[in-house]
Each structure stands twice: as C-alpha cells, then as structure tokens.
VOGU-3710 file (C-alpha; in Angstrom, 3 decimals, decimal comma):
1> xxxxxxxxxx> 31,833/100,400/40,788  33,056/99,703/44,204  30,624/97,412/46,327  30,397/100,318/49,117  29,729/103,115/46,222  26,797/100,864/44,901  25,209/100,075/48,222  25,024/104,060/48,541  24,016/104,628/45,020  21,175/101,589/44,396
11> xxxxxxxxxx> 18,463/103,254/46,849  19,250/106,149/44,903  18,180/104,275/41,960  14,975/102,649/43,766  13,793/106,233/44,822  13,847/107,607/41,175  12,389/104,633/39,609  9,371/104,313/42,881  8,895/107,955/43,599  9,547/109,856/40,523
21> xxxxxxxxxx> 9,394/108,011/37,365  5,452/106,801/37,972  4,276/110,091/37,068  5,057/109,898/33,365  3,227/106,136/33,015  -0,686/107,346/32,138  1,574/110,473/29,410  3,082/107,935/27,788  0,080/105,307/27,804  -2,114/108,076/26,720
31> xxxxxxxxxx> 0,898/109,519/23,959  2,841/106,993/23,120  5,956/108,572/23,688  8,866/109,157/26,235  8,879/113,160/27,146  12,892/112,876/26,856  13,337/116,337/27,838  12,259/115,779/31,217  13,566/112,097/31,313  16,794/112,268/30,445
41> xxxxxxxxxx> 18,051/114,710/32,672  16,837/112,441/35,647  18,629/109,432/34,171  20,991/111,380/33,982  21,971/112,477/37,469  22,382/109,059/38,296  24,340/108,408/35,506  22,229/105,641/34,197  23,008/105,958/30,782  26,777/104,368/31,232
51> xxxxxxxxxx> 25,849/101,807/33,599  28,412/99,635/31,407  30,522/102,696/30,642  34,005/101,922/31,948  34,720/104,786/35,031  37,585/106,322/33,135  35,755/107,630/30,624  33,055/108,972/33,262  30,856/106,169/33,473  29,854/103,994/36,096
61> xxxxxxxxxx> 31,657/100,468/34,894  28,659/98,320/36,816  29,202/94,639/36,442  26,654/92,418/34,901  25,843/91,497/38,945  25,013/95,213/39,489  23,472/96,168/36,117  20,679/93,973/36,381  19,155/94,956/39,622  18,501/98,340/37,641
71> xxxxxxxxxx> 16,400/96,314/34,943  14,574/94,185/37,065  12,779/97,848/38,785  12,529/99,258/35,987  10,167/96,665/34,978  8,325/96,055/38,061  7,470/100,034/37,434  6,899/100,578/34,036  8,427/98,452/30,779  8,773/101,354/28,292
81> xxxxxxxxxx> 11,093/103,154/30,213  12,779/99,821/30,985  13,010/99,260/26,846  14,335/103,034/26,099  17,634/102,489/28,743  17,916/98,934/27,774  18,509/100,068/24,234  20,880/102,231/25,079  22,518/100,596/27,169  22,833/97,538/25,428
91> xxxxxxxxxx> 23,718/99,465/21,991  26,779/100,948/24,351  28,267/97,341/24,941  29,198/97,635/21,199  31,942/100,262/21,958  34,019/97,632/24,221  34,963/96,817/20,395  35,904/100,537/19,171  39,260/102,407/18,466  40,922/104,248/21,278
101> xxxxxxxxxx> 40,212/107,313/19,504  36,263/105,898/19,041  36,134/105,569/22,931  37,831/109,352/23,786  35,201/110,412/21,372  31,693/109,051/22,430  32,229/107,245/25,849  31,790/110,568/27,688  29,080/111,827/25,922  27,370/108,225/26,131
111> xxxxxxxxxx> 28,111/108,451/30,052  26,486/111,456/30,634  23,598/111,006/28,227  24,498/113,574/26,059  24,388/110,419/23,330  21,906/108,594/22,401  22,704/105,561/21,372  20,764/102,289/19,047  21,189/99,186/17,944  20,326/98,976/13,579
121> xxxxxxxxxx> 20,192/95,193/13,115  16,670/94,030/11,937  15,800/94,510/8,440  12,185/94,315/6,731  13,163/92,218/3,746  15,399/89,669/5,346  16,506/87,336/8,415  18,978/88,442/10,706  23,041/87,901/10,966  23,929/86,785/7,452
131> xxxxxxxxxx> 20,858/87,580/6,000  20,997/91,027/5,765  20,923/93,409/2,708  22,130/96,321/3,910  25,680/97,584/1,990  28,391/100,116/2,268  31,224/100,399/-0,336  34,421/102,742/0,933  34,656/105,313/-1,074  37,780/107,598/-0,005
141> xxxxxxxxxx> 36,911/109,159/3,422  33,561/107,838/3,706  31,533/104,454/3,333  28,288/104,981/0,807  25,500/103,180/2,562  22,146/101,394/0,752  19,801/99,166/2,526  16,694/99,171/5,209  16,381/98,596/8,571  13,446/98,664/10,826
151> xxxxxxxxxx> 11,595/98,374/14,347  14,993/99,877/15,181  14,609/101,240/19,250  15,380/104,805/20,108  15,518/105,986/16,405  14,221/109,359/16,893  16,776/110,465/19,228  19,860/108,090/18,879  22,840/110,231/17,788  24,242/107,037/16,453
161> xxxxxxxxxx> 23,010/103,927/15,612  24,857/101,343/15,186  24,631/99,400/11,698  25,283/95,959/11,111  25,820/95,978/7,171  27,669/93,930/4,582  31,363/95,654/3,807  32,283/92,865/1,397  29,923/90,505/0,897  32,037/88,109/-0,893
171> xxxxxxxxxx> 33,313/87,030/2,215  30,483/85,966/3,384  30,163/86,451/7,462  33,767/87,640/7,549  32,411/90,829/5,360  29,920/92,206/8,011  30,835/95,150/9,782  29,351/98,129/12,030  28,769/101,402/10,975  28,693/104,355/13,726
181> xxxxxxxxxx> 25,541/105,768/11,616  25,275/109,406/12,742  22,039/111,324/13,038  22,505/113,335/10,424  24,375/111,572/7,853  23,501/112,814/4,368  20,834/109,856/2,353  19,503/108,453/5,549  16,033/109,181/6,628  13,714/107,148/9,515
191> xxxxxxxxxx> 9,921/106,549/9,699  7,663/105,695/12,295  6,209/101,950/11,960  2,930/102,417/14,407  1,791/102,198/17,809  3,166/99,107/20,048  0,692/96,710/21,503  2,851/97,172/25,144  6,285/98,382/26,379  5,245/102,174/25,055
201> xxxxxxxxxx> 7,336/104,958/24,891  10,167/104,445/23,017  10,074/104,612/18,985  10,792/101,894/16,785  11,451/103,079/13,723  12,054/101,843/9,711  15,804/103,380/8,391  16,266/104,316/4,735  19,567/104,606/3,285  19,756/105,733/0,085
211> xxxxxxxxxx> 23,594/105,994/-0,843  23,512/107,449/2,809  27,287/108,744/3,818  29,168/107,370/6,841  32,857/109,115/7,649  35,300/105,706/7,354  36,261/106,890/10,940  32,951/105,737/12,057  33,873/101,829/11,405  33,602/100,654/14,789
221> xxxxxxxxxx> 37,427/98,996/15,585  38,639/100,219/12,969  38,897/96,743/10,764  36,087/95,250/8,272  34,733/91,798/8,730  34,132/91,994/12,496  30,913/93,173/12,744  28,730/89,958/13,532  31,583/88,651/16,064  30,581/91,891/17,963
231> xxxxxxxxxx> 27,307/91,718/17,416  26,541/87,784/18,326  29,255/88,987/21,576  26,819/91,864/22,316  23,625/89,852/22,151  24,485/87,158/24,260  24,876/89,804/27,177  21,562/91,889/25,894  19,487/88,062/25,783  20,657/88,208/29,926
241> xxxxxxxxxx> 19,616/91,453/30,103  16,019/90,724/28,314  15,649/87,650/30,927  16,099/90,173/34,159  13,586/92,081/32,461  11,268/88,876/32,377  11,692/88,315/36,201  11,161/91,469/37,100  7,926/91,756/35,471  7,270/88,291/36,991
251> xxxxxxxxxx> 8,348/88,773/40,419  5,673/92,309/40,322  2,947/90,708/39,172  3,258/87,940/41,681  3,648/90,407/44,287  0,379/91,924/43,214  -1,452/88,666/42,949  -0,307/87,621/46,392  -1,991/90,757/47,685  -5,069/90,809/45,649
261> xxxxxxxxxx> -5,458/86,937/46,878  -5,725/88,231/50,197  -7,785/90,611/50,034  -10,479/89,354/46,969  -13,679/87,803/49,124  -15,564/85,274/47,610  -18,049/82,770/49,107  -17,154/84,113/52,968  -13,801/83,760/52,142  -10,309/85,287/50,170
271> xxxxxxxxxx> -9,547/83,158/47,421  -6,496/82,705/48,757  -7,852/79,867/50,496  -9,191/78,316/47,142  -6,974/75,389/46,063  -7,075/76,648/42,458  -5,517/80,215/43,211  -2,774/79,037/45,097  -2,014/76,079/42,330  -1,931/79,125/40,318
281> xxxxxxxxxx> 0,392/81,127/42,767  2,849/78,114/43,494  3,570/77,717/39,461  3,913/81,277/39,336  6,812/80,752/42,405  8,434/78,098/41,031  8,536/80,545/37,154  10,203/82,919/39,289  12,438/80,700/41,011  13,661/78,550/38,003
291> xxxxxxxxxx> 14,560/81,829/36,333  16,444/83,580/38,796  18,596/80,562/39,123  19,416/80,081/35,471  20,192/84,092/35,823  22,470/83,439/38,634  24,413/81,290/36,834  24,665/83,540/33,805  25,385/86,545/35,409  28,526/84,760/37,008
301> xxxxxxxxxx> 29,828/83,208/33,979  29,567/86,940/32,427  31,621/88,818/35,105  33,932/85,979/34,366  34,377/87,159/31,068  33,246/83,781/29,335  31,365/83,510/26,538  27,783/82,161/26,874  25,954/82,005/23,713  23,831/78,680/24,807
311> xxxxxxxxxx> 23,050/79,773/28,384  22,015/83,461/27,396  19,437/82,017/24,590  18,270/79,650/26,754  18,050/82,034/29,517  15,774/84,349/26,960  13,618/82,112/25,834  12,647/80,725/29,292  12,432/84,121/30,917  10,301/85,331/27,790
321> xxxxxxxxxx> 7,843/82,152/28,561  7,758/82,051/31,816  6,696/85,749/32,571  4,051/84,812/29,445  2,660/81,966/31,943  2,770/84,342/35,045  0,937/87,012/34,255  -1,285/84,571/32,259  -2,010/83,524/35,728  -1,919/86,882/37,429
331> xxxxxxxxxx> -4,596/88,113/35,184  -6,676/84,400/36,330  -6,284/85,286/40,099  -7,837/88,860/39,167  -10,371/87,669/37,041  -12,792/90,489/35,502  -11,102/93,481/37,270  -7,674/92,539/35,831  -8,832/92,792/32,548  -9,605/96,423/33,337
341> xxxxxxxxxx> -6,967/99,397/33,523  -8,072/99,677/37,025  -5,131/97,572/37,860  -1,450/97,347/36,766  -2,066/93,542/35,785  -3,582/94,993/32,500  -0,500/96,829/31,046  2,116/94,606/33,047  -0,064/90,687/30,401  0,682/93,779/27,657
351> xxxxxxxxxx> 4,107/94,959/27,888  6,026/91,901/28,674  4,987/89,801/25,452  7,928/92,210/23,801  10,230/89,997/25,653  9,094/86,716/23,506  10,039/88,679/20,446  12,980/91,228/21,513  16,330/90,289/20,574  15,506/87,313/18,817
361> xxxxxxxxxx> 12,236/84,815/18,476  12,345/81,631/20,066  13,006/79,830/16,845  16,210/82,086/16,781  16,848/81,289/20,200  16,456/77,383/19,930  19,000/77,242/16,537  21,580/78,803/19,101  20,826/76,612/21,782  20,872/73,543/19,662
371> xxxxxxxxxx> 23,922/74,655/17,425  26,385/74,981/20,423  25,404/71,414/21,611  25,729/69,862/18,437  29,142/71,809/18,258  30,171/70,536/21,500  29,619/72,668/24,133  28,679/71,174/27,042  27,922/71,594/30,826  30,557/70,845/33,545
381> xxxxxx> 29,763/68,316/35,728  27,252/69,457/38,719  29,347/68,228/41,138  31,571/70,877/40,370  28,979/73,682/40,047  28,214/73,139/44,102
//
C-alpha cells in the first residue's frame, strides 16, 4: 500500500480497534470465545484479514513496516483479538509459496475474510520441525492423511489449515511438506483442549486425522519436500510479528502505570515521587526502548527481503521477556488494586505470558540463535549500521 493510502487508512484502523472493538472484551472474558459473526465483518471492511495479501488479488500488500503498527493496538486493546488476526494472518504468509492456480483460488477469499485461515504445526506426541508424526501417502488424486496436531489457533473456523506433515519420510527434512487441509476433508475431526489462562477468544484446538483425505491439488507449491523451508521462512516473519505484540502490550501497560503513578497518594504524596516506583518505571522504559530498536532493525532487514532467522528468535525471546518484566512491574506500581479486575493491569500480567510460549519456547528460540552463529552468521560491522 501506497504511503498516502495508509496515512488515510491507519486512523481508520485506530478508530475500530479504540472505539468499537472494546465492547466485545468482558463477552469474551466472560465466554471464552470470539462472536465471529459480528467480528469478522468489521475486520473485514478494513480489509484486515489480507494485510499481507498482495493488492492484485484484492488485498492490501502492507509491508512488514506497516503491518506491525496494526499488532502493536491490537494489543494495547485486547490480546485475544490480537491472537485470532495474527493467526490468520501469519498462516496467509504461507501462500507467498503456492501455485498460481493456489493463489487465483484462495487469495481473494483470504482478502476479504471469506477464509479462514491456520497454521497445523504443533503436535501432542512430538517436538516440532523434524519431529513430527504426522503422514500423508499420495494415493491417485488425493494424499491419505494420519497423525495429530494440537493447540492449533483458529481451528473452529479455519477453512484451511495448513499442515506441516511428513510426505516421504525417508528423506528426512527434504520429505516435509504442507497440506492445504480443508474444513471438511473426510477422516479429520478437531477437539477443544480447555480454557486459556490469557489471550481468550480464539480456539486452540487438538486435530485428528484418521486416514483423513486431502485433494493432491491442495499441496501447497505444488512440489514435496518443501514444506519446513516454508515453514522455518514463515516463522521467522511470525517471531517479528509475536515481538510487536510484546511491545505493544509493554508500551500500554507503561502508559497505565505512568498515570496511575500520578495519581496513587500515599504518605501526602503520589508515588511517583517514591524512588522505588520510578526505578521501577525507568526499567520498564528502557524494556520498551531496547525492544523497539531490535524491531527496527528487523523490520528493515524484512522489507529487504533478507532472511533473518537469528534476529527474529532473538527478537522473540527478548520481546516475550521483557513484556514478562514490565507488567511484572506494572502490577508492583499498582499494588493490591492491580491484582483486581478493576483495572486492565490484571488481564494485560495474563494475556501476554502467551508470547513466552507462542511460536516457539525460548529453548527453541536460543538453538536458532546459537545455530546460525556457530554456522557463521554474523553481524556487519556497526560502523556500517549508522
């Protein structure tokens, strides 16, 4: 999108999440669930669902740069409608890898919200990337699917999902592949795995496929054996996108302890003026600041089109900490009354320790980090970063 159509279409953006999206927060505290029917059609109209849609096929072909800002509000507002659009939209990067005819087929309807899209990676039994179980054998026309996946976002309504699964596993990593796993494909079912601690609203669900069907058509590019170089590809952008969600949960609650700071009388006197509270609020800043900088520089190398496995990991794993230390110390500066649902701090402490697990734990995180150094990646010389 054009600089001048996204300075008109942002506030846009702002207004929705600020003005009309609060109202569903206490439903879906209270429920547990997303009211989609009403939700979607307001996503919708501002055609949030193909943020990373290219605009020939009718999306809105954001940059990473102009993506994020759209994550970072949602999660000042409310997290679980942050984790619903992430999902999709992050399942949707997956389809920069698809068939011509793939694209004509589901970029519109992904667009316009008319499909749902997940992301099928996790399994029950097993680790992640080469770990995995999960099977299909081609038969003819169709691939037949066996295997289990689960805490799978958006599972309920996704209209495909797409499955990372073993094609040949003799070949080791060069035998996974993704599977376009439609709603309704014959053998596979989905159940509910419980209520979330935070980040409510969208399900996270356990698949069963039991010699479920997939149409061949639905292998996404068209070739077997490239599923975990689009996957790993896919993450590295989703790990950025987890981060923004990190700061924007940090820069809210830092907002709302700068307030409350003010305003809290103790003694005679706010406890702003106590040297603890603002020892508290300067390591909160300097959170905030450290990852918005590491974000900058990620975001850039993105839009550049390079490849960032190191930076997004680390980028992930700082974000998920540091918003884990800040609202630690929000919920200090409140004291008692934070503790309470009277204030926001309560469900903000909640919802963002999803980001310490979400696309990876840190032990995940630090194997990538640590396996592109000791492969040889390293940084350019500041000098030439200034």
């Amino acid at each position: 999108m054009d600089e001048a159509r996204y300075r008109e279409w942002f506030p846009k953006v702002k207004d929705l999440i600020w003005k009309d999206l609060p109202q569903y927060i206490d439903r879906i505290e209270r429920q547990g669930h997303i009211p989609h029917s009403e939700v979607i059609p307001k996503l919708a109209a501002l055609g949030l669902y193909g943020c990373l849609v290219p605009e020939s096929y009718g999306g809105l072909g954001l940059t990473v740069k102009q993506y994020v800002p759209v994550l970072i509000e949602l999660s000042k507002m409310y997290a679980g409608l942050r984790g619903y659009l992430h999902a999709h939209v992050s399942a949707s990067k997956l389809l920069e890898f698809a068939t011509d005819e793939q694209k004509a087929r589901l970029y519109p309807g992904v667009a316009s919200g008319k499909i749902q899209l997940g992301f099928a990676l996790t399994e029950p039994d097993n680790g992640t990337g080469i770990d995995i179980s999960t099977t299909a054998t081609r038969l003819g026309d169709i691939y037949q699917v066996n295997g289990r996946k689960h805490l799978i976002s958006n599972c309920d309504i996704a209209d495909y999902l797409m499955l990372v699964c073993y094609t040949d596993r003799s070949k080791g990593p060069e035998g996974i592949s993704v599977l376009l796993l439609p709603k309704d494909a014959p053998g596979f079912t989905w159940d509910p795995v419980g209520g979330l601690m935070g980040c409510k609203g969208a399900e996270h669900g356990r698949l069963n496929l039991d010699n479920a069907q997939i149409p061949a058509a639905n292998l996404l590019g068209g070739v077997e054996g490239k599923g975990l170089h689009h996957a790993l590809e896919a993450l590295e952008e989703s790990r950025v996108f987890i981060a923004s969600t990190s700061l924007g949960t940090a820069e809210r609650v830092m907002e709302l302890s700068l307030q409350y700071a003010k305003e809290r009388v103790t003694f005679g006197k706010p406890i702003a003026t106590r040297e603890t509270i603002r020892t508290y609020l300067a390591e909160m800043a300097t959170d905030i600041y450290a990852l918005r900088t590491m974000l900058t520089d990620a975001i850039g190398k993105l839009d550049r089109g390079e490849r960032i496995p190191a930076e997004a990991a680390m980028c992930k794993q700082f974000g998920a900490e540091a918003v884990c230390r800040v609202t630690d110390r929000a919920l200090l500066i409140h004291g008692g009354v934070g503790y309470t649902t009277q204030r926001d701090i309560e469900r903000h402490y909640r919802d963002c320790r999803i980001n310490i697990i979400e696309e990876g734990t840190p032990s995940i995180q630090r194997t990538v980090i640590a396996r592109t150094f000791l492969d040889g990646y390293r940084f350019p010389d500041f000098g030439g970063q200034l």
